[in-house]
VOBA-1610 file (N, C-alpha, C; in pm, whole numbers, padded with zeros to 5 digits, always signed):
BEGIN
Unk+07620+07341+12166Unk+07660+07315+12028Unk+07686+07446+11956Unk+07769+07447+11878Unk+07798+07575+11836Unk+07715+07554+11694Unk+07710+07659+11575Unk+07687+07634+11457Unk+07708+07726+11392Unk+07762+07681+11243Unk+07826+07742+11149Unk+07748+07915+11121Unk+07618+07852+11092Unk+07545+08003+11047Unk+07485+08055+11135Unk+07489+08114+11178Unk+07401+08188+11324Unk+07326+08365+11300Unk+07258+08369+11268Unk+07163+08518+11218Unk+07206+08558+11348Unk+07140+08714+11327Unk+07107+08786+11450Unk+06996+08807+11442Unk+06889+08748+11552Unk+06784+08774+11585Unk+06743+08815+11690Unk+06826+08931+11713Unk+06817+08965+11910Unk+06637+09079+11848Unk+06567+09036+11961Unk+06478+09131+11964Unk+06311+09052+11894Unk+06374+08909+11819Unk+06263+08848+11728Unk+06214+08750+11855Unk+06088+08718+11810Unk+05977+08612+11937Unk+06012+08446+11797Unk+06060+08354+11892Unk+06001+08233+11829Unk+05950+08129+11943Unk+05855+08102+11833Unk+05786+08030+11901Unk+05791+07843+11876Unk+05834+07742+11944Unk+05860+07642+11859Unk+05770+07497+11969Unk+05716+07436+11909Unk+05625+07315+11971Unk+05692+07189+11949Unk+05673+07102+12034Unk+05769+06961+12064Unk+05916+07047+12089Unk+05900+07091+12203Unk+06046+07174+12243Unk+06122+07088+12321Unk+06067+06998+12426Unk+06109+06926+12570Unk+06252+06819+12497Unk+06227+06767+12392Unk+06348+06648+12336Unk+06356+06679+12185Unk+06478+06566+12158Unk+06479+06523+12005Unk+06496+06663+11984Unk+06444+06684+11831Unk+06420+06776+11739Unk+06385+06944+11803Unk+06335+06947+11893Unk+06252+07066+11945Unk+06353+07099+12064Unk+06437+07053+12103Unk+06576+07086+12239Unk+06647+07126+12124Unk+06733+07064+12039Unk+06824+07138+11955Unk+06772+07261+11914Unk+06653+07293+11874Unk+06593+07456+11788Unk+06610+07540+11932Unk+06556+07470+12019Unk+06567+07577+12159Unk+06716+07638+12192Unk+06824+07561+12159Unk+06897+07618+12192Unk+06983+07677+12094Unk+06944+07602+11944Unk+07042+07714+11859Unk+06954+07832+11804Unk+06820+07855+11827Unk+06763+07990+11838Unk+06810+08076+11979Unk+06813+08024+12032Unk+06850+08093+12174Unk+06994+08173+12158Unk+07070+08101+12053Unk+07233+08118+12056Unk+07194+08250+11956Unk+07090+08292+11850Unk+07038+08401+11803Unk+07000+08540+11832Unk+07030+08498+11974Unk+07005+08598+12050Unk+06811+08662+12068Unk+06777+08540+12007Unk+06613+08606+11994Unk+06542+08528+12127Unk+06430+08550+12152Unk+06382+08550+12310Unk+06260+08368+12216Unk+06279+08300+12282Unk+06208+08193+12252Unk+06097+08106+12369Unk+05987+08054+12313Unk+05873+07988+12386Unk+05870+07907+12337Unk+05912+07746+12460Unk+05936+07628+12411Unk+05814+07564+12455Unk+05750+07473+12395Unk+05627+07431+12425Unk+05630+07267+12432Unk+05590+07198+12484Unk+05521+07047+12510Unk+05386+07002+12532Unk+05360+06877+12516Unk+05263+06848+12573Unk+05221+06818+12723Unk+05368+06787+12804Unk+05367+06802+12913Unk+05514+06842+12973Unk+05518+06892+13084Unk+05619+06964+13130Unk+05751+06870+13150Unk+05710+06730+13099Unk+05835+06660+13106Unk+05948+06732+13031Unk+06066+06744+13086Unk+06149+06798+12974Unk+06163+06967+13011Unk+06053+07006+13002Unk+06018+07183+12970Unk+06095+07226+13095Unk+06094+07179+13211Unk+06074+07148+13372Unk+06266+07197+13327Unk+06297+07086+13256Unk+06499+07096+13260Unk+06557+07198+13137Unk+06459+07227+13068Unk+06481+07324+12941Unk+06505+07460+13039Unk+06410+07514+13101Unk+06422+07633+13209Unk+06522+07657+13309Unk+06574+07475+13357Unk+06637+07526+13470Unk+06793+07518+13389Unk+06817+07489+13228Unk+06978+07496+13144Unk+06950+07625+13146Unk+06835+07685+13087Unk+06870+07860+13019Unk+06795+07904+13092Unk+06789+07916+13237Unk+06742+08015+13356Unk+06792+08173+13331Unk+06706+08242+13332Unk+06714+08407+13263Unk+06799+08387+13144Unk+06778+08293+13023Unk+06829+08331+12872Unk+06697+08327+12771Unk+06614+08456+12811Unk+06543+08460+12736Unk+06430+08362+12711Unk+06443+08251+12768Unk+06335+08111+12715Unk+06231+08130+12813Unk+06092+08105+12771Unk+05963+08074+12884Unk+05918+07924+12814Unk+05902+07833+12927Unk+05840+07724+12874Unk+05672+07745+12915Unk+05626+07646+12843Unk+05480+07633+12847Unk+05406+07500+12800Unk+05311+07462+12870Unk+05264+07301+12828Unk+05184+07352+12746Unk+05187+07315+12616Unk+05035+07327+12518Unk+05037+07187+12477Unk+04886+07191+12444Unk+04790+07081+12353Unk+04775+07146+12242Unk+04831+07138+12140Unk+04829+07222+11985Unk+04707+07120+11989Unk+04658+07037+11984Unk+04490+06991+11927Unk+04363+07067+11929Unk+04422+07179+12061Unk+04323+07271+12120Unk+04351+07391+12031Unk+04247+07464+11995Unk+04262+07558+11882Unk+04247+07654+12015Unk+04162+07666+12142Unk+04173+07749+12250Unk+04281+07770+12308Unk+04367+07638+12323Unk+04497+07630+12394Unk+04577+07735+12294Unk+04585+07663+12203Unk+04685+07733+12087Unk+04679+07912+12081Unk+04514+07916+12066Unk+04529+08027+12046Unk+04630+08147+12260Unk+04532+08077+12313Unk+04592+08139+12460Unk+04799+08124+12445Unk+04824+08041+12371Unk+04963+08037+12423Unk+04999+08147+12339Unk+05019+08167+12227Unk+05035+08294+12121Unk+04999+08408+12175Unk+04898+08406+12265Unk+04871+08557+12326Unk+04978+08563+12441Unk+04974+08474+12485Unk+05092+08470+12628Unk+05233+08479+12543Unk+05278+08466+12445Unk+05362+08458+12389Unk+05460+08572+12397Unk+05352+08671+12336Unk+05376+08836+12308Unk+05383+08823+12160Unk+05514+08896+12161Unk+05556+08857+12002Unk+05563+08786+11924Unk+05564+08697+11817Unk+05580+08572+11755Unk+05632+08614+11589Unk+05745+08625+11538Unk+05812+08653+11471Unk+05856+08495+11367Unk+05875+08377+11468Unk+05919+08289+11376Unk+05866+08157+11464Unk+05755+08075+11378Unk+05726+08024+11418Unk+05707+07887+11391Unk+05782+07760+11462Unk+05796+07649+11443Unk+05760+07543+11469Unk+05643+07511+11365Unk+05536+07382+11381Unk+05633+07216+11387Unk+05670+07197+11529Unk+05751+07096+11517Unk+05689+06951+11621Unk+05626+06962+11642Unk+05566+06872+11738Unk+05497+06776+11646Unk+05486+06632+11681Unk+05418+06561+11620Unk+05409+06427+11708Unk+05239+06384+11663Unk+05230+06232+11731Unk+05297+06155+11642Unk+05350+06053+11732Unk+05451+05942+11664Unk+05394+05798+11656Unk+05428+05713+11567Unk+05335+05572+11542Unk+05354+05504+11670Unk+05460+05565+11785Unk+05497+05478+11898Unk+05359+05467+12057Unk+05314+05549+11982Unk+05141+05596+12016Unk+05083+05434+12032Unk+05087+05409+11907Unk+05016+05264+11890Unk+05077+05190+11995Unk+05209+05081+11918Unk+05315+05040+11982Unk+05463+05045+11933Unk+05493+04969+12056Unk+05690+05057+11981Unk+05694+05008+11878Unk+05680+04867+11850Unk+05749+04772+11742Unk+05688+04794+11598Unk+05642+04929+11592Unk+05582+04987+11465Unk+05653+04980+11325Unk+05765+04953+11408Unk+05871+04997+11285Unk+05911+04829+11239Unk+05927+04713+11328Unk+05924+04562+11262Unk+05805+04525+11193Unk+05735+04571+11308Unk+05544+04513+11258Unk+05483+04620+11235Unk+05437+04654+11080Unk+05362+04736+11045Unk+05237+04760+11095Unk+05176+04906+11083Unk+05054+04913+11168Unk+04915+04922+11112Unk+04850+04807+11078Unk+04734+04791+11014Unk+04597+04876+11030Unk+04500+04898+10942Unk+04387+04987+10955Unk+04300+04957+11130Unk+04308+04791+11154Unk+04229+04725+11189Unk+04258+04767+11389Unk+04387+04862+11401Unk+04457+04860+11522Unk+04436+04996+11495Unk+04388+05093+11422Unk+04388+05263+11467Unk+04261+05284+11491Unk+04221+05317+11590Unk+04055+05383+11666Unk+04040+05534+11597Unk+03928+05544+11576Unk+03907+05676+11556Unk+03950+05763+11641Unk+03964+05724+11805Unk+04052+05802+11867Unk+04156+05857+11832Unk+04260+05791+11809Unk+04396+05755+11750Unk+04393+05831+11644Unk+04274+05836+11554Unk+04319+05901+11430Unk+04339+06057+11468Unk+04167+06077+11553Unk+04192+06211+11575Unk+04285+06241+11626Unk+04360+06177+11720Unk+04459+06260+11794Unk+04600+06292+11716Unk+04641+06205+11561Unk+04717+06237+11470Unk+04720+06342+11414Unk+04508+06329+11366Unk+04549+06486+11294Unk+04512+06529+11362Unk+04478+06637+11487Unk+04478+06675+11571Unk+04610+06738+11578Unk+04748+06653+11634Unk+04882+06696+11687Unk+04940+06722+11515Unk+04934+06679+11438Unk+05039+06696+11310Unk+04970+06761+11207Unk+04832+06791+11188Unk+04789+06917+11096Unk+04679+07011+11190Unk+04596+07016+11255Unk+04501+07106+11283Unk+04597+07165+11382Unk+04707+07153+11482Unk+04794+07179+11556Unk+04844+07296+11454Unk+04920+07255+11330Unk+05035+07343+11289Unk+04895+07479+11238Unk+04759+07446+11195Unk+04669+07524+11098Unk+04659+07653+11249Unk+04579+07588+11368Unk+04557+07689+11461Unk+04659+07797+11484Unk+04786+07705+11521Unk+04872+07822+11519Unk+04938+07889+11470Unk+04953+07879+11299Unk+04945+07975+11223Unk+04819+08065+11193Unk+04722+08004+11225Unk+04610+08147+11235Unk+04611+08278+11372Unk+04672+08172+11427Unk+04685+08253+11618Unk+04800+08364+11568Unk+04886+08345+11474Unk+05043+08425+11466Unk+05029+08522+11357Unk+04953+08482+11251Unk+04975+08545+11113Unk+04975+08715+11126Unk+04813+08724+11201Unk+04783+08859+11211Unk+04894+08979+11194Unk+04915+08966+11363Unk+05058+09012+11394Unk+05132+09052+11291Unk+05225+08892+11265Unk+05312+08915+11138Unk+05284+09022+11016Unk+05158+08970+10981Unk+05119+09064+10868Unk+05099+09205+10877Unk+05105+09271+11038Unk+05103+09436+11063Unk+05237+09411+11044Unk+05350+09330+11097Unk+05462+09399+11089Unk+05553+09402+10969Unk+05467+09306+10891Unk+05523+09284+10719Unk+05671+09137+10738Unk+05636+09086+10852Unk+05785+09014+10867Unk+05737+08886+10957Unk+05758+08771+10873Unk+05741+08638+10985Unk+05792+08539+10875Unk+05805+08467+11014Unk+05884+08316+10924Unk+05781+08211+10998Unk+05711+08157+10898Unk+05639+07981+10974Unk+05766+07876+10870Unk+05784+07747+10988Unk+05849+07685+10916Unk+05805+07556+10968Unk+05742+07446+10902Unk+05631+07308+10888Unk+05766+07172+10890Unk+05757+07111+10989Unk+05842+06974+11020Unk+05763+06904+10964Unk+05740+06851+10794Unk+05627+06716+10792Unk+05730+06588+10766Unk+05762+06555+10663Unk+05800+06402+10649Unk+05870+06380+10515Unk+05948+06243+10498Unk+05922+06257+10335Unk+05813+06152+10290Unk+05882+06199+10189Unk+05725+06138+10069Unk+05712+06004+10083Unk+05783+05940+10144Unk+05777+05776+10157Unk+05687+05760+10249Unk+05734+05831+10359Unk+05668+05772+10462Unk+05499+05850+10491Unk+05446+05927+10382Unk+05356+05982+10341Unk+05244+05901+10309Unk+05305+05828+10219Unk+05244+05710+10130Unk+05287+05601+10164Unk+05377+05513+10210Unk+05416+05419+10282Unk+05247+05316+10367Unk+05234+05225+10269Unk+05116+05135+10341Unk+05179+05086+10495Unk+05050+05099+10580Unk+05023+05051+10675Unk+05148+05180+10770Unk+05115+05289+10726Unk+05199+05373+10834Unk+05093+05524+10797Unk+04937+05498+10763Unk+04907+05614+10758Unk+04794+05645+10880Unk+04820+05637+10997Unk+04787+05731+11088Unk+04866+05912+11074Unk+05032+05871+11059Unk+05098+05924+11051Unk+05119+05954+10925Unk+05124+05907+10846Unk+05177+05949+10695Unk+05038+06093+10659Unk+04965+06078+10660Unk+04834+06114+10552Unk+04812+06269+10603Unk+04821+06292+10728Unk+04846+06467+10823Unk+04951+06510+10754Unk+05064+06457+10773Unk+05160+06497+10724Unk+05203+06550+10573Unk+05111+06496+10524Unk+05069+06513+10372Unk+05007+06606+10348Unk+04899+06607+10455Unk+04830+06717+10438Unk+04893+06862+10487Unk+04949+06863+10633Unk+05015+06945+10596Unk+05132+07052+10503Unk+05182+06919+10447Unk+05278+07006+10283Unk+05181+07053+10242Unk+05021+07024+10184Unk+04999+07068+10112Unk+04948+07220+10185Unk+04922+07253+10300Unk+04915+07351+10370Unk+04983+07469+10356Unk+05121+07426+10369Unk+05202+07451+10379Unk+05216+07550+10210Unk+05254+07447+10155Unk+05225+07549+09984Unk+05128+07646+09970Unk+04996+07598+10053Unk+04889+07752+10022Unk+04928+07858+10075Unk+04976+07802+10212Unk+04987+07923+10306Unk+05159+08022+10257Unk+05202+07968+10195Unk+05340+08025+10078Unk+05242+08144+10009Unk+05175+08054+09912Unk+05148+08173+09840Unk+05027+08268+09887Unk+04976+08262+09989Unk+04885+08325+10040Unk+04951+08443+10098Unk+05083+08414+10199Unk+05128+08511+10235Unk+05254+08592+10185Unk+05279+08569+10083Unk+05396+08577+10055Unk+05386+08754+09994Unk+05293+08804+09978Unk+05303+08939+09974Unk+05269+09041+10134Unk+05301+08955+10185Unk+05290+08998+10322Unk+05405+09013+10439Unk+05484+08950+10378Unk+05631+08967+10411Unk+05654+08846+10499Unk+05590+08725+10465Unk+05563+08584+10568Unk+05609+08457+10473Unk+05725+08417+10521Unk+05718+08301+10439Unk+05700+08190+10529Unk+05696+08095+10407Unk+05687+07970+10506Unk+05732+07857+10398Unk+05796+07754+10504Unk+05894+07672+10374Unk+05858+07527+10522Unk+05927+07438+10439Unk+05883+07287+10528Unk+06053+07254+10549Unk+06136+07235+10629Unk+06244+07133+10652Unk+06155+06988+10700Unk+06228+06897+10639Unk+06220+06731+10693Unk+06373+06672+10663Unk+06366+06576+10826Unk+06523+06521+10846Unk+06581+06454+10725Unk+06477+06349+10655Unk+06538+06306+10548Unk+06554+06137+10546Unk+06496+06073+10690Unk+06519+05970+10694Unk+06494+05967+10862Unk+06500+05813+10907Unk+06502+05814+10999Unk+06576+05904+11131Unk+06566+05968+11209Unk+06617+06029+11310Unk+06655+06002+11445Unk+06774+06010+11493Unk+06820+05934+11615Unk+06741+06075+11736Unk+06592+06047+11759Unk+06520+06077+11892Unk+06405+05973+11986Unk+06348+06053+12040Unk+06291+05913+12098Unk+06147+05894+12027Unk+06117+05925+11891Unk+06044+05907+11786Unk+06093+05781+11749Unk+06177+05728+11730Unk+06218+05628+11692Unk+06238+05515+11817Unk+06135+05430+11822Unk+06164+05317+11976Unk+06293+05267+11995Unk+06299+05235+12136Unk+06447+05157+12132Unk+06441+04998+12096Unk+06324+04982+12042Unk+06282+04815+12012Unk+06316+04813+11879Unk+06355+04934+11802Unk+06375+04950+11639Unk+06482+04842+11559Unk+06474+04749+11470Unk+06589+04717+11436Unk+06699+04787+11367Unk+06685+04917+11368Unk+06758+05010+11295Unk+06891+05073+11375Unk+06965+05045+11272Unk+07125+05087+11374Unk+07112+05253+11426Unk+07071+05317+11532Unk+07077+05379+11583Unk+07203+05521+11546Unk+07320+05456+11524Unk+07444+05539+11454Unk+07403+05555+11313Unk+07346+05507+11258Unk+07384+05535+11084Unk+07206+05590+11083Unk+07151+05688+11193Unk+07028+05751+11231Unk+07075+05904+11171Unk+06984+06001+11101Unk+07024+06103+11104Unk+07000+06187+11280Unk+07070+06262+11290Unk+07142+06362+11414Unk+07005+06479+11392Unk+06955+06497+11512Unk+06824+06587+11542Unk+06880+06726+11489Unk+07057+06740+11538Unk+07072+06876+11497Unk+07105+06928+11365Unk+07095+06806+11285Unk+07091+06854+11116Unk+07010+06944+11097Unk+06857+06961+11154Unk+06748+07033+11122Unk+06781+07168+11193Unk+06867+07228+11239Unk+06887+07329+11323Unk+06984+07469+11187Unk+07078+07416+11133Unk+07088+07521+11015Unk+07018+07570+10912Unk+06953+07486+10802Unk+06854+07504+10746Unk+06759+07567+10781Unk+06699+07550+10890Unk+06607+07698+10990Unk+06682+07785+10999Unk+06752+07769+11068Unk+06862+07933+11112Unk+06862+07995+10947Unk+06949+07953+10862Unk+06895+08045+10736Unk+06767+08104+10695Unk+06675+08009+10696Unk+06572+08051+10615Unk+06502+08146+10733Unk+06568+08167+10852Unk+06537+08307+10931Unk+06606+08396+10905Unk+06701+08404+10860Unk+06758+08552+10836Unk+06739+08629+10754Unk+06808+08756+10720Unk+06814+08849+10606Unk+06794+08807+10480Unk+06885+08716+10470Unk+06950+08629+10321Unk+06831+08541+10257Unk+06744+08535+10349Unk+06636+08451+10295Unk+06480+08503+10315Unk+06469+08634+10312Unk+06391+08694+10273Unk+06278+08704+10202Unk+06283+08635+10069Unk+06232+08614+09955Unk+06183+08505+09953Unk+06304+08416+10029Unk+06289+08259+10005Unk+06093+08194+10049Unk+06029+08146+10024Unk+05881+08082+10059Unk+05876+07958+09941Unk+05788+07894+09992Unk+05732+07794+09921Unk+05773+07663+09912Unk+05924+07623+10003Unk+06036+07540+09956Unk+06036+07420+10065Unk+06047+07323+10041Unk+06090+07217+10131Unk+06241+07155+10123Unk+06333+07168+10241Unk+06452+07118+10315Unk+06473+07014+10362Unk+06539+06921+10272Unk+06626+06785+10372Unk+06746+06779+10411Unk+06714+06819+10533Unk+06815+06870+10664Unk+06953+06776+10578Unk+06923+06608+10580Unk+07065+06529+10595Unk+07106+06565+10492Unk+07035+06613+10379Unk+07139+06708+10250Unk+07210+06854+10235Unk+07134+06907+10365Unk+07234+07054+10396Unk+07362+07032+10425Unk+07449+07081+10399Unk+07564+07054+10402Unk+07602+07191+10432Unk+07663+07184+10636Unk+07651+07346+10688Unk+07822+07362+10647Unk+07909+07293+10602Unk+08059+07355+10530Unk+08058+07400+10428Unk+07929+07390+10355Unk+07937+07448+10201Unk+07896+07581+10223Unk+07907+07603+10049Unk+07861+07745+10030Unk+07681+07749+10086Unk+07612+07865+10052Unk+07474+07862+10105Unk+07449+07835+09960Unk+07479+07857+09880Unk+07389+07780+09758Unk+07437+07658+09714Unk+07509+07603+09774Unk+07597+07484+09738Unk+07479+07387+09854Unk+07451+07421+09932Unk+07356+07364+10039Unk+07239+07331+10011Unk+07183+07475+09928Unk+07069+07490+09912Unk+07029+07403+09759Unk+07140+07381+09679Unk+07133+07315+09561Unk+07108+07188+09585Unk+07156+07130+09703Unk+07188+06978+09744Unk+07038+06918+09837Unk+06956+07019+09861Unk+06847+06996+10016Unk+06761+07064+09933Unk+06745+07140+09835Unk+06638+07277+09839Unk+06519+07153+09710Unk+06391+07196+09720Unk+06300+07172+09643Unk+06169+07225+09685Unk+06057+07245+09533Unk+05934+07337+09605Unk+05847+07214+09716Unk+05785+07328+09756Unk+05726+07187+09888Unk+05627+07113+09809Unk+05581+07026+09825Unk+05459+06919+09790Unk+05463+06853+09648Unk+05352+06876+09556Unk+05410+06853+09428Unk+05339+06942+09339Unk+05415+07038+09262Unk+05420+07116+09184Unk+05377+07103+09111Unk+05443+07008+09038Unk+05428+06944+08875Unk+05306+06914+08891Unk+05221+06867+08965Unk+05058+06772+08907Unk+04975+06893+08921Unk+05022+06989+08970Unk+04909+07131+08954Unk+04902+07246+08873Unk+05002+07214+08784Unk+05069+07265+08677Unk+04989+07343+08545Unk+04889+07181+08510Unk+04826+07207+08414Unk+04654+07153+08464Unk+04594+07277+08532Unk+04458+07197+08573Unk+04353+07226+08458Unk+04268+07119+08492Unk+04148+07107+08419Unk+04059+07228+08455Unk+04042+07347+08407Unk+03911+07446+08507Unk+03778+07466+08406Unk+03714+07506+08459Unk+03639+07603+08324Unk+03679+07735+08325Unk+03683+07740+08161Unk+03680+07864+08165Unk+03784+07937+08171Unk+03937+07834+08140Unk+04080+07851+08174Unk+04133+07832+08304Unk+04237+07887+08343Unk+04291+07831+08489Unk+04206+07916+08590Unk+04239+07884+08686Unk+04177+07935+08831Unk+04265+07998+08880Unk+04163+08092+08943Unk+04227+08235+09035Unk+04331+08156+09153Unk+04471+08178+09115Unk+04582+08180+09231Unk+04577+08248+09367Unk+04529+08363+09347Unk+04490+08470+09451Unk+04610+08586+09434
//
């Protein structure tokens, strides 16, 4: 696939999780087209196995991680080397339960505490470890990009879909601390989400949902590519809906149409403290 905006990142480490399909094959290969050296990760080598043998010597190492494992996580980041830009994209899907999640909603009475853990597990303590495994680094070299795949707000709050919804939530709000935490450090971090349903295999083939009128995995592939380059430097704090980027427009014509701060702003605006507001940091 070719694409409109393409940085130069020859020489940068990214690192990106749920690499094998869907969402995480498109970043593999339009980071790769960046010229930057990338580590595609899964939960199992399904996939990883054919990712290696398309870009055999182009820079890519695959690797099976369990992001649940804060040991795993941390060992793959060291095996990594470098880690320059790093992309929390992996997530358990409601198809966990069963496919037909999406006709028949999925009630309290059908998620095990197993189940729960293993949600937040893969979709927030996953993205937390390995931004603690990467930051360091970044912060000697004054330069990193984390960038957070959560959801939208519907399906956040959306009854009878919060195995999945409520991590995901939590991670935006992660996501915003870790903005302003690092942002004098030369680290941003911003959230893209597709915007709607997505034609991968996140979505069952039992779905009654027309499959064509699905947003395209590789919408989410420009919106990253910017907010890695030069031009976006500054940029932190922001959440991206890929199906509103619009890669023929101008970059602020794009960014006017997709761009908003991540989580919610407005309700933290005016807090109750003692003693006046509270230390931001």
């Amino acid at each position: 696939m070719r694409w409109v905006l393409l940085p130069d990142l020859t020489g940068k480490g990214v690192f990106i999780t749920g690499a094998a399909g869907g969402i995480g094959r498109i970043l593999v290969d339009a980071f790769l087209s960046t010229g930057a050296s990338v580590t595609a990760t899964d939960i199992s080598d399904d996939g990883l196995n054919d990712l290696a043998a398309i870009h055999a010597g182009d820079r890519l190492r695959v690797r099976v991680l369990d992001v649940g494992s804060s040991l795993d996580c941390q060992g793959a980041i060291n095996e990594a080397g470098q880690v320059d830009i790093l992309i929390n994209n992996a997530g358990a899907s409601m198809g966990l339960i069963r496919d037909d999640h999406l006709n028949r909603l999925v009630g309290l009475d059908e998620v095990t505490p197993e189940l729960w853990d293993h949600f937040v597990g893969t979709n927030l303590s996953g993205p937390w470890y390995l931004t603690k495994a990467c930051v360091p680094d970044m912060r000697s070299r004054r330069w990193g990009r984390i960038i957070n795949v959560t959801t939208s707000f519907f399906t956040m709050l959306r009854p009878m879909f919060h195995p999945y919804g409520p991590p995901k939530a939590a991670m935006e709000a992660m996501s915003a601390g870790h903005a302003g935490e690092f942002a004098k450090h030369g680290i941003t971090v911003n959230v893209v989400v597709p915007g709607g349903p997505t034609d991968t295999p996140m979505v069952p083939a039992v779905t009654k949902l027309d499959r064509d009128l699905m947003i395209s995995p590789s919408a989410m592939a420009p919106p990253m590519l910017w907010l890695c380059s030069s031009d976006a430097d500054a940029v932190t704090g922001n959440r991206y809906v890929a199906a509103k980027w619009d890669d023929a427009a101008s970059i602020m014509d794009a960014r006017a149409a997709s761009e908003a701060p991540i989580a919610w702003p407005e309700l933290a605006a005016s807090p109750i403290w003692p003693d006046g507001n509270p230390d931001m940091g």
